[in-house]
N, C-alpha and C positions, 0 to 999 in steps of 0.2 A: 600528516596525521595518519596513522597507520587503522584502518578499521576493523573492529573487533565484529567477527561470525559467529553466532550459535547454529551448529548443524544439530538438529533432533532424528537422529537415523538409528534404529536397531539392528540394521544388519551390517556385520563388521564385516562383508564382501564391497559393501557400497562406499559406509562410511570413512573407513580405515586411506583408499585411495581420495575419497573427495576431500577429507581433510588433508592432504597430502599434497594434493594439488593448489588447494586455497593457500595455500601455507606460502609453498612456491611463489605465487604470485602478491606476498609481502601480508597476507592478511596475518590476524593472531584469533586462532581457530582454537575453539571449546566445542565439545561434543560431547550431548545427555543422549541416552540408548534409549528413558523412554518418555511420554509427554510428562508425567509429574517433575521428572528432572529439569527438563526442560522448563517447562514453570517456574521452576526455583527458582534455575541461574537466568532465565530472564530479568525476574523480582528482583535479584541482585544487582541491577542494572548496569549500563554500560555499554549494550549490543547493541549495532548499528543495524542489523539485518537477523535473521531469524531464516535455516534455511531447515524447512518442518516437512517431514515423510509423513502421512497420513495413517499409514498400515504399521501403526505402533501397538504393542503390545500389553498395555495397560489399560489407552483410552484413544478413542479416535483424535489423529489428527485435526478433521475440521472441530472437535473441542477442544483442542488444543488453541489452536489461531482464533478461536471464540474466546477465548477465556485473557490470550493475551491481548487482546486489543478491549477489553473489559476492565482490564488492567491498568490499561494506561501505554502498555507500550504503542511506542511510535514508531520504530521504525521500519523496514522494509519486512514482507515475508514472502517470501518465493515456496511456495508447496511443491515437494516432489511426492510423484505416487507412480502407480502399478494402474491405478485403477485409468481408463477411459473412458469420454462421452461427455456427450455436452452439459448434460443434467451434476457429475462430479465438476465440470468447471465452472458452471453458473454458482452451483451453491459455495465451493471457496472461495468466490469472490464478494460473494454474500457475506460470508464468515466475517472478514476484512483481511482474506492475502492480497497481495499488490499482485503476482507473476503466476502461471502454473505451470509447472514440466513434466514433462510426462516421461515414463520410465520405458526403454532403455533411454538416457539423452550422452549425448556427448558430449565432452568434458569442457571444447572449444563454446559449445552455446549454452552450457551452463555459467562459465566465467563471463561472457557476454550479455546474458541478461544480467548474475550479479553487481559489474560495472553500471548497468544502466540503470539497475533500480539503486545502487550505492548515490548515483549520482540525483536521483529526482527523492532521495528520501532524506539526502544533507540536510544538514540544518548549523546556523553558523554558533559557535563556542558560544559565542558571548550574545546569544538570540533570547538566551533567558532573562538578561539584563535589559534586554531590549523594550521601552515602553511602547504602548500601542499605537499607530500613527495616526497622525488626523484622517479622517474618511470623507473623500469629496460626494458623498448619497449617503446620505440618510446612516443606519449606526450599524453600518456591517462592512470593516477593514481589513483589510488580504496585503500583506505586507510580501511581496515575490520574494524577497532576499532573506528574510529568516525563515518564511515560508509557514506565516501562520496566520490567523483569523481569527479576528475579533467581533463580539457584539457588546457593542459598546462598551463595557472594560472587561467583559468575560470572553475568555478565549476557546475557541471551541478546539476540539482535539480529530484532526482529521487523517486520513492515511492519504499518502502518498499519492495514489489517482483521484481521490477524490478533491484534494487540495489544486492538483494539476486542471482538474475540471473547472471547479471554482476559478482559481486562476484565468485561467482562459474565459469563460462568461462575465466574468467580472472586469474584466480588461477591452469586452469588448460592450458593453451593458446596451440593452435596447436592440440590437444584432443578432440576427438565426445565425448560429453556429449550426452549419450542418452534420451530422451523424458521420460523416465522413474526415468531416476534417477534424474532428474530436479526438477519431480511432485513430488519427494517423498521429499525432500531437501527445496524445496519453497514450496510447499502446503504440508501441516503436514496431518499426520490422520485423521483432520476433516474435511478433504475437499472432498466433494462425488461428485464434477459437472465434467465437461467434460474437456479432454485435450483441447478441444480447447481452454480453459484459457491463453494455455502455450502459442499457437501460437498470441494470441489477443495483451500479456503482452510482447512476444518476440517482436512481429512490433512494438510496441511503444517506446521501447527499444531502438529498432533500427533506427528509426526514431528521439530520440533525440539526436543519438552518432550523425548520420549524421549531424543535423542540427549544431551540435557546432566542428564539423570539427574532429572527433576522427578517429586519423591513422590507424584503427582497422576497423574491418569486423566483422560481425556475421555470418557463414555460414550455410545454413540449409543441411541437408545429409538426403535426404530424405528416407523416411523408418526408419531411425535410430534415429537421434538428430541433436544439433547444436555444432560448434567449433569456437571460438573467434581465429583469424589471424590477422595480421599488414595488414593495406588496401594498 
C-alpha cells in the first residue's frame, strides 16, 4: 500500500526538494503552501501523515496541528520549523504532533523518522470493520493490532504516542513503568528533546481516558514512572 503525504511548507526552497524526495522513496506527495490549504486536503481525507512547517504564512502552524487533531485526523504529524527550544517543543507536542524537527535537518533523518512514525501510526484496512474486543478489566479495551481504544463500545480517538503509551501501561496494568523505559519504547533514537514530552503526552492521555469515563487510573510514582490501575 503506497502511503499518501501531506507536506504544508510555504517556502518553495524547502518544499519543492522534500517533496522530491518523498516521492523517490514510493510515497504520493500533496503539497498546500499554507495552513488553510492544508486543512482542506486534510478534510478530504486520505493522509497517512501530515508533514506541517509551523512558520506558515496565513496562521501558525501549532493551529494548524490543533485544529487537525480537533478534526479528527488521525494520523501522524512530524512539525518542521525554524524555531528552537524547549518551550516550542513541549507545546507541539501539546497541540497533538507525534515528532518535531528542527530546521536545517537532513533529508536522511527526516525519511527516518517518517518511516518510523508511518510505522506506529498504521492502522489496518479493514480496522474500521473491526468490532470492539472483549476487555479482561473492567470497560477500557486497547486492541494492539488495529491500534485503537475503546470504552465500553465508545472509541476514543488517540494519536500515535499516546496510543503507544496506553499500550504499554495497559499490557503491563499494576506495573511502574519507568520514565525511562517509556521514552525509549515511545520515542525511538531519534528523539533528542526533553522528557518532559513524556509528562505533556502523559496529561493528555489522561485527560481523555477521564473525559470518556475509563475505569482506569494512570498513576504517576514519582521519581520513578507511571502504572495504569482499575480507577
Amino acid at each position: 500500500m503506497t502511503h499518501r503525504l501531506l507536506v504544508v511548507e510555504d517556502d518553495d526552497g524547502i518544499a519543492a526538494p522534500l517533496v522530491r524526495t518523498l516521492e523517490r522513496e514510493g510515497y504520493e506527495v500533496h503539497r498546500a503552501a499554507d495552513g488553510s490549504t492544508g486543512l482542506k486536503n486534510a478534510g478530504d481525507g486520505g493522509f497517512d501523515m501530515v508533514l506541517l512547517d509551523l512558520g506558515l504564512p496565513d496562521m501558525d502552524g501549532l493551529d494548524v496541528c490543533r485544529q487537525l487533531r480537533a478534526d479528527g485526523f488521525e494520523g501522524g504529524v512530524l512539525i518542521l520549523t525554524a524555531r528552537d527550544g524547549e518551550l516550542d517543543r513541549v507545546v507541539g507536542l501539546d497541540v497533538g504532533a507525534d515528532d518535531y524537527l528542527s530546521k536545517p535537518f537532513a533529508l536522511a533523518e527526516l525519511l527516518a523518522r517518517t518511516r518510523a512514525l508511518l510505522r506506529r501510526t498504521a492502522r489496518p484496512e479493514a480496522a474500521a470493520a473491526t468490532p470492539a474486543p472483549s476487555a479482561p478489566t473492567g470497560g477500557l479495551r486497547v486492541d494492539l493490532q488495529s491500534r485503537r481504544v475503546w470504552v465500553e463500545d465508545t472509541e476514543i480517538s488517540l494519536t500515535s504516542k499516546e496510543f503507544d503509551l496506553l499500550g504499554l501501561l495497559d499490557s503491563e496494568r499494576g506495573t511502574v513503568l519507568t520514565r525511562e523505559t517509556l521514552m525509549d519504547k515511545v520515542w525511538d533514537e531519534n528523539w533528542f528533546g526533553s522528557t518532559k514530552t513524556l509528562d505533556v503526552t502523559m496529561g493528555r492521555l489522561r485527560q481523555k481516558l477521564e473525559e470518556a469515563g475509563a475505569p482506569v487510573q494512570i498513576i504517576t510514582v514519582r521519581g520513578v514512572g507511571f502504572r495504569l490501575e482499575a480507577g
